[in-house]
Phi, psi and omega in degrees: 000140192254152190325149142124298194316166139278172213278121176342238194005317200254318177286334176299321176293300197310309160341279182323311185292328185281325185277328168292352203265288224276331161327317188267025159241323177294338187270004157262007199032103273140064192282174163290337163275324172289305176284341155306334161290335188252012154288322197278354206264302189285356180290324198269341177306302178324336209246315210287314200312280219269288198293042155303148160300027218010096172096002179271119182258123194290118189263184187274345190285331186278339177295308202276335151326275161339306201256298207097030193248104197301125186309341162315286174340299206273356158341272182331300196296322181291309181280358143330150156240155197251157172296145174240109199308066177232145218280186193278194202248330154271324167330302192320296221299291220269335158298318156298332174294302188284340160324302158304300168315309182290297201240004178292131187286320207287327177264021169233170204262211214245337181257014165071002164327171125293114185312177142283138173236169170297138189285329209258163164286103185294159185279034144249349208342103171272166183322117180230133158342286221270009138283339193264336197261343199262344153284001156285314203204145142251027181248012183207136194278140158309315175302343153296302178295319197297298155339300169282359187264322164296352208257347207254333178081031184287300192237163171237171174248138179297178179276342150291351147120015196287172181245120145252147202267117186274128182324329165310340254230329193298300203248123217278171186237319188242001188287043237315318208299302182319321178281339213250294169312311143320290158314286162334301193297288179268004170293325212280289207288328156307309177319312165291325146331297222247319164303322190294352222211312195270001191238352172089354195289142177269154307320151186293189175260137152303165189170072185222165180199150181242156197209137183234161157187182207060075165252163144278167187284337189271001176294301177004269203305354172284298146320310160330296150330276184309308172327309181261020161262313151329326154304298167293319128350308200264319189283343163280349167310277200274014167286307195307280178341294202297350218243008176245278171004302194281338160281315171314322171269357195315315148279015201283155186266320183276013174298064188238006189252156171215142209223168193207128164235116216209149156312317254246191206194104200202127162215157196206174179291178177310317174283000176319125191258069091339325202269026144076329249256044189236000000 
């Protein structure tokens, strides 16, 4: 290994770590040149941001140290102003009503399930669609959310009319701006997750997985079956949690953190060149 370099190891990983990102950015066209702009873009954030000096106020010279990126360039890029990581405005809206749904105690039933709920507010009012939406947003009629949600395949109607919230509901399906966030979003805190651990910082991160291979196919599919029935079991457990946890803290002064607890499951043949290893 020569001064300077990273380590084999570590390049073998990013290799590993690279061909699937890039399989989905050439099939979005998605060139090399355009991620090279928006690499050069996040290097000087990352280096302006994270890598400070102490009592030292951060210069383009110590960035352009840091990155290798020419100090003109990052001059331009630290005075940019950037786009702010934030979900689309409907994505929020529907991920907090099921957020709610999943983990508010008055919208589960005795098996800590999510209820069926009533489309209408009832003259008692008990948990109703149109009571979850209207504690969410009052700028959008529930038959308008209740509509696109059927239509996204979130919830279905029972045949007495109650709205049930479908398992399927974790994962958004034809929305790009929604599938795009996401990807982003929870690709970013497994990476960090796992970064947090390969850099030694105390205390680690889960960060864990389990892996086979010479299966068959219909072994997959079993597994599989058990990964998401285990998975809806677990994301509703700590959806629960978090959502009594976060009323508690609601008035806490030190209440600044936020945490992402994820899923997956992938499988492919034996020779997959996923494993970099070629």
């Amino acid at each position: 290994m020569q001064p300077g370099e990273p380590h084999p190891s570590l390049t073998l990983a990013l290799k590993r770590l690279l061909r699937p990102l890039v399989r989905v950015l050439i099939a979005q066209n998605v060139t090399f040149p355009a991620l090279t702009r928006l690499l050069k873009e996040v290097y000087v954030e990352v280096a302006d941001a994270e890598f400070q000096i102490p009592g030292k106020a951060q210069t383009d010279s110590r960035v352009n140290l840091l990155t290798g990126i020419h100090r003109k360039d990052v001059r331009a890029l630290r005075q940019a102003r950037h786009v702010q990581d934030a979900p689309p405005p409907v994505l929020s809206r529907n991920a907090h009503m099921i957020a709610l749904w999943m983990g508010k105690p008055d919208y589960l039933d005795a098996r800590g399930q999510p209820r069926a709920l009533p489309r209408n507010a009832t003259s008692d009012g008990s948990p109703s669609f149109e009571g979850l939406v209207d504690s969410v947003s009052k700028d959008i009629r529930s038959r308008a959310v209740l509509d696109e949600w059927l239509r996204l395949e979130l919830v279905s109607l029972s045949e007495d009319g109650l709205v049930q919230l479908n398992a399927a509901a974790f994962v958004p399906r034809d929305d790009y701006a929604d599938l795009a966030f996401y990807f982003g979003r929870n690709l970013r805190d497994h990476i960090a997750a796992s970064g947090h651990n390969l850099l030694g910082r105390d205390p680690p991160m889960l960060e864990q997985a389990v892996y086979h291979e010479k299966l068959a196919p219909g072994s997959v599919a079993e597994i599989a079956a058990l990964a998401r029935r285990l998975s809806k079991d677990a994301l509703l457990e700590i959806n629960q949690k978090a959502f009594e946890l976060s009323q508690k803290d609601e008035a806490a002064s030190d209440a600044e953190q936020r945490i992402t607890f994820g899923l997956y499951f992938y499988s492919a043949p034996d020779d997959d060149a996923d494993t970099g290893e070629d």
